[in-house]
N, C-alpha and C positions, 0 to 999 in steps of 0.2 A: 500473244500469238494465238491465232484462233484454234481450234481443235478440228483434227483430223475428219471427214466423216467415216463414219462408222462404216465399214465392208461389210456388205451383205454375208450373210451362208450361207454354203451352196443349197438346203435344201428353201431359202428365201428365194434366191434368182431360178430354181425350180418354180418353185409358187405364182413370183411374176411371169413365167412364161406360158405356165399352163392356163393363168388367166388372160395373158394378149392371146392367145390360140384361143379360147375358148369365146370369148369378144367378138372374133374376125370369123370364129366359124358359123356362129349365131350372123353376123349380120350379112355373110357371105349367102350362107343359105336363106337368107330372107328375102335377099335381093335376086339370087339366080337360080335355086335351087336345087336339090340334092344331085340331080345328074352334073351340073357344071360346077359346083362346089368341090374341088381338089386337095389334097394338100398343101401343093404350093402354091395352091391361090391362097388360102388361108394365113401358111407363114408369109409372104408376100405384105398380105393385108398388117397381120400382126408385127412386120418387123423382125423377124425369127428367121434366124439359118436354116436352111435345109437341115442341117447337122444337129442344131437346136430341138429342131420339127422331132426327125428320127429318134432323138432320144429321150422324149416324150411320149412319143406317138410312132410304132413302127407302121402302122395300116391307116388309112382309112377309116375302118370300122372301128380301131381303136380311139380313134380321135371322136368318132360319130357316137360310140358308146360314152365315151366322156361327155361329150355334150348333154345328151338327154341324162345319165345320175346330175350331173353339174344342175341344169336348169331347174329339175324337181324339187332338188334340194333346196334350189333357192324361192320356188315355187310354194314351199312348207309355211316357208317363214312370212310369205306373205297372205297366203291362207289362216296362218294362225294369227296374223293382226285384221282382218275381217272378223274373223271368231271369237278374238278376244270377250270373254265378257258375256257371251250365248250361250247357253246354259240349257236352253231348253231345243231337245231336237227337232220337233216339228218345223223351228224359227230356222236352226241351221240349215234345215232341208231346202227350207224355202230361199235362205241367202244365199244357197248353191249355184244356182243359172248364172246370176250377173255377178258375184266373185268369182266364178268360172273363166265368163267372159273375160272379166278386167284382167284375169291372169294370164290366159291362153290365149286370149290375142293380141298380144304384145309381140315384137320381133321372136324372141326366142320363141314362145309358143306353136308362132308358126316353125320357125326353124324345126325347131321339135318335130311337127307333124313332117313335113319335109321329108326328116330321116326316116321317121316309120313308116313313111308311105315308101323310101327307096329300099327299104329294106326287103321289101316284096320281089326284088331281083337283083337283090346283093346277099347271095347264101350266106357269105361268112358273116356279113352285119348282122342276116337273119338269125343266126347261131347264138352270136353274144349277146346279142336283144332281149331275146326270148326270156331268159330267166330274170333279166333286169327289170322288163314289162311286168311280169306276173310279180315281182316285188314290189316296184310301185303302185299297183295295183291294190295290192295288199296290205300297206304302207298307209296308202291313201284312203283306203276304208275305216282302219283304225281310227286315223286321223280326225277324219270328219263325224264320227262315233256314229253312222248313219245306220247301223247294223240293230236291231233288237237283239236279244238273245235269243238264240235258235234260227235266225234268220240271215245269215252273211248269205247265199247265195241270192237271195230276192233285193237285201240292198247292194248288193255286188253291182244287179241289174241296173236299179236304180242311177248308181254312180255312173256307170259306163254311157246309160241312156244322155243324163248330164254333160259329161264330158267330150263325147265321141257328137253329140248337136254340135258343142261350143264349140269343138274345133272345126268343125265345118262351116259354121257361121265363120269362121275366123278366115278362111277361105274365101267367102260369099263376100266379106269386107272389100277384097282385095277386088273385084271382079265385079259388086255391084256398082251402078251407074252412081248411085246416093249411099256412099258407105256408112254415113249414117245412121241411116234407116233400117241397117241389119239388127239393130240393138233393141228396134222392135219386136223382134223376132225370139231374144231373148228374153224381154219383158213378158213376150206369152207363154213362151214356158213357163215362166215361174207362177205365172195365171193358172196353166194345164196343172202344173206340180201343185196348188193352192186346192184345185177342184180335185183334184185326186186323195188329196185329206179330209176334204168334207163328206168326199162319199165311200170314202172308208177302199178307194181302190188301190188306196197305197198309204203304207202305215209303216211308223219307226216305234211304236211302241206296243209290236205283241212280234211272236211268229210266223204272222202271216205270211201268204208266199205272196209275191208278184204277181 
């Protein structure tokens, strides 16, 4: 007689829904973007009860805050299989631009930007963002060890300089005629970030300011 399957628990059929929601909101926001991305376009997309939705997600913004901790987090683990193995910062500095890219331009990535850019007239998103941002930011610097000591606000800059390009290149993709071609564009950063170590106008190994 075969055996039964196994019943989920309930915080298992939590976990499966917070992941269809999070699926449908990544690829909802990729395709129309944060003004037409709803809730219930999202459960809609995912499968998910209204009922479902709410008791996960009472807002909007809470579903939007979810997205962006969700993505970064998964954004770590793919950062630290580039990095695997890189030992020396200068090499990491420079592998930054296009693991950047290959990270942030991916659907979620943009998704990602999406909400931060909707959050500029979504007060209560802007609210619960805010300290989430300044955590991954923070998060993110550790990570990438790009800081010398005495110097987190000049590699602060540096990161930001990085990431705040990519995700506009990641935009540029969407929109240029040869999407291609925008990955040119990240190749010469990493040129710009190469001559900026030889001539000493930007360094990961003293306190130098930016």
């Amino acid at each position: 007689m075969a055996e039964k399957p196994r019943r989920q628990t309930q915080a298992e059929r939590s976990a499966g829904t917070r992941e269809a929601l999070l699926s449908a909101a990544i690829e909802t926001l990729h395709e129309h973007g944060y003004a037409a991305t709803s809730t219930m376009l999202v459960a809609e997309k995912a499968g998910v009860s209204r009922g479902a939705m709410l008791h996960q997600f009472r807002t909007k913004a809470d579903l939007m805050t979810f997205v962006v901790e969700a993505v970064f987090e998964e954004e770590l683990e793919r950062y630290a299989e580039y990095l695997s193995g890189m030992t020396d910062p200068e090499q990491r500095l420079l592998a930054y631009p296009e693991m950047a890219w290959d990270v942030l331009s991916r659907p979620s990535g943009v998704a990602v930007l999406e909400i931060l850019q909707g959050s500029r007239s979504d007060p209560q998103l802007c609210e619960k963002l805010a300290p989430v941002q300044t955590r991954i930011e923070e998060q993110a610097l550790a990570f990438t060890h790009l800081a010398a000591p005495g110097d987190t606000r000049g590699a602060m800059a540096v990161m930001r300089l990085i990431v705040w390009a990519v995700r506009g290149l990641s935009i540029a993709q969407v929109l240029a005629p040869a999407p291609g071609s925008v990955r040119d564009s990240v190749k010469l950063l990493r040129r710009l970030i190469e001559a900026g170590l030889e001539t000493g106008v930007l360094s990961v190994r003293s306190g130098k300011d930016i």
